[in-house]
C-alpha positions in Angstrom: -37.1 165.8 148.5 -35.7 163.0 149.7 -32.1 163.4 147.9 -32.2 166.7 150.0 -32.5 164.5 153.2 -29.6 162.4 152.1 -27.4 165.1 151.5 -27.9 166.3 155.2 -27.4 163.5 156.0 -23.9 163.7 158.7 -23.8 167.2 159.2 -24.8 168.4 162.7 -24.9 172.1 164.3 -23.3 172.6 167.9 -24.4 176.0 169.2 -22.3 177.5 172.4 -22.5 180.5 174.7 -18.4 180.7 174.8 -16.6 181.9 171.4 -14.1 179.0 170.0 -13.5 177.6 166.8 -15.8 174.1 165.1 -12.6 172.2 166.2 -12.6 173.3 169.6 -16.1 173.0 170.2 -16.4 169.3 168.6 -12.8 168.3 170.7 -15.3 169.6 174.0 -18.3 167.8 172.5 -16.9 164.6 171.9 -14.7 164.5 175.5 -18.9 164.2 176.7 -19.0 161.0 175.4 -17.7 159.1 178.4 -19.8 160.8 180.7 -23.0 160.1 178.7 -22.1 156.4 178.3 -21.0 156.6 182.5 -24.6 157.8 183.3 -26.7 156.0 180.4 -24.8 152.8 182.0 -26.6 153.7 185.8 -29.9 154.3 183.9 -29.8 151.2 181.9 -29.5 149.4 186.1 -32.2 151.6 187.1 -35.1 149.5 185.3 -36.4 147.8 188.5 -35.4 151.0 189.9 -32.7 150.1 192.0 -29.1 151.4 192.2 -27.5 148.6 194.2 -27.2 150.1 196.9 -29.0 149.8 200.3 -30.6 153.4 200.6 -31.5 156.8 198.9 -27.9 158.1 201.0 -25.8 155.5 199.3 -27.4 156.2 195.6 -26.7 159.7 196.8 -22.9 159.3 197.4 -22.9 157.1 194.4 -23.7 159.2 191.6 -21.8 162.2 193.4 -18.8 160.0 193.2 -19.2 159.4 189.9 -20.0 163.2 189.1 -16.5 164.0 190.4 -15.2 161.3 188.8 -16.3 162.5 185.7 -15.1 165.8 186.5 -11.2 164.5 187.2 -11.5 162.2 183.7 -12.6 165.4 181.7 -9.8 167.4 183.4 -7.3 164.2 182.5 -8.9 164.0 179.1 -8.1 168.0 178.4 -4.5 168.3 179.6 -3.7 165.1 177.8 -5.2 166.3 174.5 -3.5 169.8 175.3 -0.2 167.7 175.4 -1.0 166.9 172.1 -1.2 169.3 170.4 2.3 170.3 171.3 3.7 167.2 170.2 5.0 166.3 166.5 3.6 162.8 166.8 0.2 161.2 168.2 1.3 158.6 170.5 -1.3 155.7 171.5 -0.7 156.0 175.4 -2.1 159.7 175.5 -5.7 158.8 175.8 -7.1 158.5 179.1 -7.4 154.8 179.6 -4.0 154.1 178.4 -2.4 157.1 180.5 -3.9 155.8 183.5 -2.9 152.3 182.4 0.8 153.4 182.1 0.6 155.5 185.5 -0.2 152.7 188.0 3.0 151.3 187.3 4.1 154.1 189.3 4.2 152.3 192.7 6.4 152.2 195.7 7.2 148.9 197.9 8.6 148.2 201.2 12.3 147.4 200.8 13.8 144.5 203.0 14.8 147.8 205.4 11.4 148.2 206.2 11.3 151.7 204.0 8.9 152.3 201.0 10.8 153.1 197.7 9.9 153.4 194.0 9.9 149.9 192.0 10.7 151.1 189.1 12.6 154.5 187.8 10.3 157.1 185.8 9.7 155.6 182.2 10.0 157.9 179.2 6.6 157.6 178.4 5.3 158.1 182.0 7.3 161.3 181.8 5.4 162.6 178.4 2.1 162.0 180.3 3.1 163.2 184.0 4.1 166.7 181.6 0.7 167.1 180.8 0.1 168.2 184.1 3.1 170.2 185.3 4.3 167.0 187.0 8.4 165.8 186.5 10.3 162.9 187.7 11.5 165.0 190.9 8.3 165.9 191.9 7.2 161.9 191.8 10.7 161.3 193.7 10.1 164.0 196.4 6.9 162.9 197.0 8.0 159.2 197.5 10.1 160.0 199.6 7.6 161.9 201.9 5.1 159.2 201.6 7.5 156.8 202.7 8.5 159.1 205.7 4.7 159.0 206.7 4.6 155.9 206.9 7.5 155.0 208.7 5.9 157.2 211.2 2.6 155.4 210.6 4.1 151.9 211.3 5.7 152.9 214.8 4.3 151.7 217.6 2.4 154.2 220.0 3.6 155.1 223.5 1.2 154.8 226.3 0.9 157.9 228.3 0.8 156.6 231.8 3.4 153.4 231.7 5.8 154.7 228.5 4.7 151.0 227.1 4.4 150.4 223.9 1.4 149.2 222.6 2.7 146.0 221.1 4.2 145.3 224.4 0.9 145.5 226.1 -0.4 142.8 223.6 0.7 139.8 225.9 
């Protein structure tokens, strides 16, 4: 009897409404890991009942953030793993931490011109990842450029309506 335990020992059933293959339907199962662990965390705070935060509106917004949050990193986690797929090897920055990791190199700073640029050109590896989501280097340059044209605008100082002042000039 208990030999027949053992040898069950490992094997689980996952039962689903949609039709796809055991691969596909462990791949979805496991990708729930990091929202379990994301919630059990909040729970595990919750023993004196209290979310930190200062009222029931806060813990409200709270865990909707996180909700949404979750639903973006599942989103991330499936178009990188789709990526995947189509690629001949498994590289180590395709997982979600280290794709994020690698994309906030992407940043732009303010040139001694006073207008935003990109640091740094598109790396190789940035471009695998951005591909996962229909996104190319010309996309990232376009919108750069916009985003810097915003806030140039942003930066400029506002004209009074009834002298034509500006406001910095108003200031002293």
């Amino acid at each position: 009897m208990i030999e027949k335990e053992i040898d069950l020992c490992g094997y689980f059933v996952i039962v689903t409404s949609k039709k796809m293959t055991a691969a596909e339907a462990l791949s979805l199962y496991k990708s729930r890991d990091a929202s379990e662990k994301l919630f059990r965390g909040d729970k595990s705070y919750l023993g004196n009942k209290s979310l930190r935060v200062a009222g029931n509106e806060s813990a409200a917004a709270k865990i909707f953030i996180e909700f949404v949050a979750l639903i973006v990193r599942c989103k991330i986690y499936t178009q990188l793993k789709a990526m995947m797929k189509e690629m001949a090897k498994k590289p180590n920055y395709m997982t979600v931490p280290a794709a994020l990791k690698e994309l906030e190199k992407i940043e732009m700073v303010r040139q001694m011109d006073n207008v935003y640029r990109l640091d740094h050109a598109i790396t190789a590896t940035q471009k695998t990842i951005l591909k996962a989501f229909g996104i190319d280097e010309n996309y990232i340059k376009t919108s750069a450029t916009r985003l810097s044209e915003l806030l140039k605008v942003a930066a400029m100082p506002e004209r009074d309506e009834e002298d034509g002042a500006y406001e910095e000039d108003n200031l002293y």
